[in-house]
Structures are given as structure tokens and as C-alpha cells.
N, C-alpha and C positions, 0 to 999 in steps of 0.2 A: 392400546393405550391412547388416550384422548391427551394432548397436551392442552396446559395452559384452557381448558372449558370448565365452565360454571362456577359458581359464584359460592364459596371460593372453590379452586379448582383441589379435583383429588390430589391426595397429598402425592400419590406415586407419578402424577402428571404436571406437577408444580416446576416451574421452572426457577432455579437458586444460584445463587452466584460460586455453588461447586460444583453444578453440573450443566451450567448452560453453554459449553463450549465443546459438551458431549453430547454422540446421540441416544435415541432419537430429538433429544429436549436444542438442542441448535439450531434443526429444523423452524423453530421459532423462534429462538433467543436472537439469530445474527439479525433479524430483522426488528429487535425489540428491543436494540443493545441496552440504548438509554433508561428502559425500566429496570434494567440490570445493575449494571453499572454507571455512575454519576460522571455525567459529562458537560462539558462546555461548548456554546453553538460558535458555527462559521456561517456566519451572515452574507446572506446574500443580497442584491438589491434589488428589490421588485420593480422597480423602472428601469433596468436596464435586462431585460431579461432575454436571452439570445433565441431568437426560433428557428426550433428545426422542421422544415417541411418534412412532408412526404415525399417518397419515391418510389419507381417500380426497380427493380431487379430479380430473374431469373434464379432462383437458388435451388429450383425442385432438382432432386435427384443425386445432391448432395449428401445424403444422412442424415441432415443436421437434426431432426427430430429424434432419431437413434442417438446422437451424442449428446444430446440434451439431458435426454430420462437416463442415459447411463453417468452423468455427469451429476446426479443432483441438481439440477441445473434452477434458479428459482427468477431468475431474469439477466435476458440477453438482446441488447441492441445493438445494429449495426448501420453504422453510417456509411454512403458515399458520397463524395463529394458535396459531404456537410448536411445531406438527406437521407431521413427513417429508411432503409428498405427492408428492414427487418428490427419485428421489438416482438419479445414472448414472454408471460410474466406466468410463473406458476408458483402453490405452497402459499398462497394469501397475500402476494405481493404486488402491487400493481405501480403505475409510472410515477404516484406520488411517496412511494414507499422507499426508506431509505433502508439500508444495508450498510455492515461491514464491512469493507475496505481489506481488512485484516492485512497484511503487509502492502498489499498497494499503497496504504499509508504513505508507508516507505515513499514511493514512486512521486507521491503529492509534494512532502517536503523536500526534495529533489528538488524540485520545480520555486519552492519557496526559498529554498537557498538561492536557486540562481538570478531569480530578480532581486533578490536583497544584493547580492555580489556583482551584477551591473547597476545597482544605485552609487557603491562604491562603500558600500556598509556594513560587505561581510567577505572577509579576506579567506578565501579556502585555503592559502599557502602557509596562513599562520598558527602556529601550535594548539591545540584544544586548552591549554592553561593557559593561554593569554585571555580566554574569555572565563572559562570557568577553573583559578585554581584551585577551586576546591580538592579536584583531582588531580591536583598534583601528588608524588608516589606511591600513584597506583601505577594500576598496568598500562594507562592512557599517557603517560608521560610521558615526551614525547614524539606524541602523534600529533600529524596535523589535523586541520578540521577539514580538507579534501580526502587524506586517506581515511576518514570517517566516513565519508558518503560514498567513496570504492568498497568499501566491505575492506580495505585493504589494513587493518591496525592489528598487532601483534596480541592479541587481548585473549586468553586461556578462557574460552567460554562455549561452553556444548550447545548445541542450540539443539538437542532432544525432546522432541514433543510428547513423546510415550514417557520422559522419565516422572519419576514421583518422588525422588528427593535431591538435592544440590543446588546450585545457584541458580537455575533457570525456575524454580519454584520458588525458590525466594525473591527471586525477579517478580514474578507471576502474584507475588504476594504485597511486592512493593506499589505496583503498579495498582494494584485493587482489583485484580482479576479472578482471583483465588481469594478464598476463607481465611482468617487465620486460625490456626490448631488454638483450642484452649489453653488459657496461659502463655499466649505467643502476646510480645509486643507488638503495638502497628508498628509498619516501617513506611518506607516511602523512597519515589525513584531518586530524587535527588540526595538520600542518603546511602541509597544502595551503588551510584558507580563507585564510589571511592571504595568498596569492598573488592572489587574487579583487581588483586594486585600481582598475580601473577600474569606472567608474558606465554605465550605458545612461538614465537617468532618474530623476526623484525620487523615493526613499521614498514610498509610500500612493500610488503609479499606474497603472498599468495591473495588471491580471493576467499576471505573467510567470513561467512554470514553469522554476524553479531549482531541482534538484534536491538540490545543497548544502545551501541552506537548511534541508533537513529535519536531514538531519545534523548541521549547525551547532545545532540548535536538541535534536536528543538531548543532547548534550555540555553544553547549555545545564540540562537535565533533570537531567543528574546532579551535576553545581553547585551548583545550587538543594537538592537533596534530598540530595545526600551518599551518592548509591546511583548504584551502574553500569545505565545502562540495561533491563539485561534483565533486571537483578533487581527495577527498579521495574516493569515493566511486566508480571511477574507478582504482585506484590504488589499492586499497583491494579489492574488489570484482571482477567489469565488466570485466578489463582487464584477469587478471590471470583466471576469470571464462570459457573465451572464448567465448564472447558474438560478435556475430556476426555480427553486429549493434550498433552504439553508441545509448548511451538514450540519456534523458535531462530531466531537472528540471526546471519549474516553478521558476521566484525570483521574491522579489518584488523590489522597485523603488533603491535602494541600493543593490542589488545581494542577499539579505536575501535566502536560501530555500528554499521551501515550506516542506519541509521534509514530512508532515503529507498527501501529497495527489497530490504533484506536478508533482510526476515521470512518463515519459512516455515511451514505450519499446516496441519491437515487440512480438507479444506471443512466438513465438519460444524460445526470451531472457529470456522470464519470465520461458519458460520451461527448460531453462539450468541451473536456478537458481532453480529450483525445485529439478533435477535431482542432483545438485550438493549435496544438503541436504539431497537426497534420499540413496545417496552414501556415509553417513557418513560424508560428505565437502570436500574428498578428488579428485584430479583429476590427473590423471596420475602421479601418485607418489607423488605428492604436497598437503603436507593438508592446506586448502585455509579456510575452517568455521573450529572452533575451534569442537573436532567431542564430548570434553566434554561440551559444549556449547548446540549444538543437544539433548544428552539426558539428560540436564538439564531443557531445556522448553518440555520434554515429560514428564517430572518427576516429576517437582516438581515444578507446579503451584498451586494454593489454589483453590479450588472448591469451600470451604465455599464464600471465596468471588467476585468469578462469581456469586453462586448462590443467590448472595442479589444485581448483580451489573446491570447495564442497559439494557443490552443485552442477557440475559435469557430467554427473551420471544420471542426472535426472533429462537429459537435452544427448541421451548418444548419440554421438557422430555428428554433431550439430557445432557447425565454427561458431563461434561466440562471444562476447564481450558482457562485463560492467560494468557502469559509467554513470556516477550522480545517482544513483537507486533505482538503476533503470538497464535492465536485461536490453543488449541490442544480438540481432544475428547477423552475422559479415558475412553478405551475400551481394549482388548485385546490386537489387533492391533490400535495403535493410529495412526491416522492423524492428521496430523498439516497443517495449512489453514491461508490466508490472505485473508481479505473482505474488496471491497469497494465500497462506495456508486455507483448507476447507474448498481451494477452489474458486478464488476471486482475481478476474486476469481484467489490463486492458491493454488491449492491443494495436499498436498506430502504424501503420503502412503510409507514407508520407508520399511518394509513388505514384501510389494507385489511389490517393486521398479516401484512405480506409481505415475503420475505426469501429473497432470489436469490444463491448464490456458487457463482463458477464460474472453473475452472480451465482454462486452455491452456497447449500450449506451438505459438504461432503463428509462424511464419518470421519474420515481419516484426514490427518491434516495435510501427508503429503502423499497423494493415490497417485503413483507413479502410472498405472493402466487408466485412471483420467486425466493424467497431466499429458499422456498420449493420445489419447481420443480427442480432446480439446484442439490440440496440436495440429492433426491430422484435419478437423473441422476445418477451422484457422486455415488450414496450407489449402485446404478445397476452394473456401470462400474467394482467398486471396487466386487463387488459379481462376476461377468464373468472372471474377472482375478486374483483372488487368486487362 
């Protein structure tokens, strides 16, 4: 089957907004979100654009070529000490080609939170209805807007990627991700949390990945600051970071977001955002991530409740933490890491000033024997360059 070729392309190779997130048709959709689904840009500024040189680094003998093609792998660069020594683009992708994000997302508005809440503009200790009550007596009630960005809120929600009917399709429906069935109303995210009204547990317990949340918690972003998401998140971040490329975001029928999985970006961007946290947040002089921010999600996440929360089993035997949207490991040297489904990581070793981002588009959203392969790569890389 020939995807997405010739004018128009065969109907069985068409890529559509009910199967672009399946394969083989993802193979090209993750890199074509926006002809998919309608999105809004995060501007960058072409005069301040940050350059990565080149470098050598030693990586033969590693696998990494084996973990790639078994990864789906469609681009992956690696930084040290803020230089290329490694970039591989395959599947039609090349260094000006943006990509999905898919929960890295997540990982972005992490980051967009914390510079807003060291301007002194977004209070993470304060309840999610003090900015939005619309969702007041739902399940979000309250929670705070810190326990939102721990995965930490009591909120009854599956987060089933193989399911085909419940609220995570109606999620997927609000958002503009999915078709609606004929005779279905539109809906949309900002009317969908207030349907969230059941509880699974108390606010601040376990680690439970809700992907709402994040969303809930953009909508919370532009509240607080009086700016639509992807304008702040160029204005705090992309711009002053130096991002060579504009991204964009995913919204649905109303401009909603997608915060939780919408963002698209070139690996190189995702590697400047790595580098930039690698660096403490600072960049030529300008501290852009708050740098006590940084070693507050290396610090002082809760173990205890990773280790009772969803995602446990995917990291065996791995000590762990989540902190602000952002997977840290409690080792010596920690890494801190974004994941997301399909296979899109970035990885920051602050240590060893290393910085791993890489792109798939993987069948499965969550390939436990590549979220191992990856891993194992990762833990080679980081061995050769300490």
C-alpha cells in the first residue's frame, strides 16, 4: 500500500482523520498532523535563533542502528554539551520537518507552567476552580492545579488506548481527534471536563495518568495570563529559547488546546528545549526556565506514589518519580524524560549535558519491548558519554 501518493491518492491509501493515528497510515499522518487536524502556530523568532554546532562522539558499537529500525524510529538527535553528535532522519523526515510530540506535550506545558508561576502569575497550590469554575462538581473539585500537573487528581478516567467506546473517545471526539458517528453532536474539550464527575481516589494519591488534566490545566494557563495558549508558549518558551522552527498545536472546533498531546516540533526544537534544561534554563545570559524549578522536579517527586501509580510496570525495577509532567529516575545522576505514546521521548541528563529526542511513528501506542529497546539505547548512550 502506497500512502498519501498521487493526485488524489488511492482511496485505500488516503490518509483521514479516523485512521490517521493507526498504522500503517501514521507512518505519515504524525509528520502531517496539521493537514489532519486544525491547529494553531507557536511562533518562533527568526532573529534569535540558537545554533547548534557540530560535534564528534564515539557511538559505534552501541546498536543504535538495531534500536532505531526496531523502534520505528523516524528521527533522532543527540546532543552533547549543547553539540550535534548525532542526528538520523528516516520515513520522509528531514531537520526541517516537524513531528508530534504526542504526550511530550505534556512535558512542554510543564515547563510553560513554571515560568508563568515564577512570574508570580500562576499559583500551583491553588484549587483548579479558582481559575476555571466551570468545573466546579465535577470530579476536579477540589484539586489543585499542582496535583494536575503530578498526574496526582482523584479523577475516574481510563486512559485505554485500544478502547472503542467510553469517555476517552469521547475525549478523542472533543478534542477533534476522532470523527463524529453520524447524528453525533460536535462537542468540544472545554465542555467535556465538567462531564469527568466521578472520583477513583483522593486528590495528592497515587500517580494516575489523566490525560485531561493537562488540558484542563492549558485552559487554566490562559486564564491566569489572559493569552491563548500557543501564544504564551511562544512568548515564554519557543521564542526566547531559540527554536529554529515554529511548532503548533492541535485545537479543537473552538481553538481549545490539545495541551496533553497536540504539540508538533522538529527534533532539533525538542533538542533545544532539552539542552536548555540541561543548562540549568539559562541561555546566554537570560534565565528563561526557572533553574529552581529544575531541581525541584529532580528532587522532590514522591516515589511512594509512582510506585502504586499506572506506569510502574512499564519502567520494572526502575526507582522513579513524577514531577510537573516530567518522568525523573532517582539515581545518582538523574534523568529527566518526556514520553509519548507511538514512541516520542526526550531525554535530558543534566550531568553528562546530554540530550536525546526522538521521533516514531510506532503501531502501538504503548510497545513495552520498545519502550525497552529505547531504554537500553538511552542507558548505552549515557554509559559512552559520561
Amino acid at each position: 500500500m502506497t500512502i498519501m501518493q498521487g493526485f488524489p491518492p488511492a482511496p485505500d491509501g488516503q490518509v483521514t482523520l479516523a485512521n490517521w493515528r493507526t498504522p500503517p497510515f501514521n507512518r505519515w499522518a504524525l509528520h502531517h498532523v496539521r493537514e489532519v487536524v486544525p491547529s494553531a502556530e507557536i511562533a518562533n523568532d527568526p532573529e534569535n535563533v540558537w545554533a547548534l554546532p557540530l560535534g564528534d562522539a564515539d557511538l559505534s558499537g552501541l546498536g543504535i542502528e538495531a534500536a532505531l529500525a526496531s523502534t520505528a524510529t523516524d528521527a533522532m538527535v543527540v546532543l552533547h554539551h549543547g553539540r550535534i553528535v548525532f542526528e538520523q532522519y528516516a520515513n520522509g523526515m528531514g531537520r526541517n520537518t516537524p513531528h508530534i510530540l504526542m504526550s511530550v506535550s505534556k512535558s512542554v506545558l510543564g515547563v510553560v507552567a513554571a515560568i508563568l508561576a515564577a512570574q508570580g502569575r500562576f499559583d500551583t497550590a491553588a484549587p483548579v476552580t479558582s481559575l476555571i469554575p466551570e468545573v466546579a462538581g465535577s470530579a476536579y473539585d477540589g484539586a489543585t492545579l499542582g496535583q494536575l500537573l503530578d498526574m496526582r487528581a482523584g479523577i475516574a478516567f481510563e486512559e485505554n488506548y485500544e478502547a472503542t467506546s467510553g469517555a476517552i473517545i469521547e475525549y478523542r471526539k472533543a478534542q477533534g481527534w476522532n470523527p463524529l458517528a453520524p447524528g453525533e453532536t460536535p462537542s468540544d474539550l472545554r465542555s467535556f471536563f465538567p462531564v469527568l464527575r466521578d472520583s477513583d481516589g483522593p486528590h495528592g494519591g497515587r500517580f494516575h495518568y489523566v490525560s485531561p488534566n493537562t488540558d484542563l490545566l492549558g485552559w487554566a494557563l490562559e486564564r491566569a495570563s489572559g493569552t491563548r495558549y500557543a501564544d504564551l508558549a511562544a512568548q515564554l518558551l519557543w521564542a526566547p529559547m531559540g527554536a529554529q522552527r515554529d511548532a503548533y498545536i492541535t485545537v479543537d472546533r473552538f481553538g481549545a488546546p490539545r495541551c496533553a498531546g497536540g504539540v508538533c516540533a522538529t527534533a532539533r526544537d525538542l533538542a533545544r528545549l532539552g539542552q536548555l534544561i540541561a543548562q540549568g534554563g539559562a541561555r546566554d545570559g537570560r534565565q528563561i526556565i526557572p533553574a529552581a524549578w529544575i531541581a525541584d522536579i529532580t528532587g522532590n517527586g514522591d516515589a511512594a506514589a509512582w510506585d502504586r501509580g499506572d506506569f510502574a510496570h512499564l519502567f520494572p525495577g526502575a526507582a522513579m518519580h513524577y514531577r510537573d509532567k516530567w518522568y525523573v529516575t532517582r539515581e545518582a545522576t538523574p534523568m529527566l524524560f518526556g514520553l509519548g505514546v507511538n514512541g516520542q521521548n526526550l531525554f535530558v541528563d543534566q550531568a553528562r549535558q546530554l540530550v536525546i529526542a526522538k521521533f516514531s511513528s510506532q503501531a502501538s501506542a504503548l510497545d513495552v519491548p520498545a519502550i525497552e529497546a529505547t531504554m537500553a539505547m538511552v542507558a548505552g548512550i549515557r554509559g559512552r558519554l559520561g
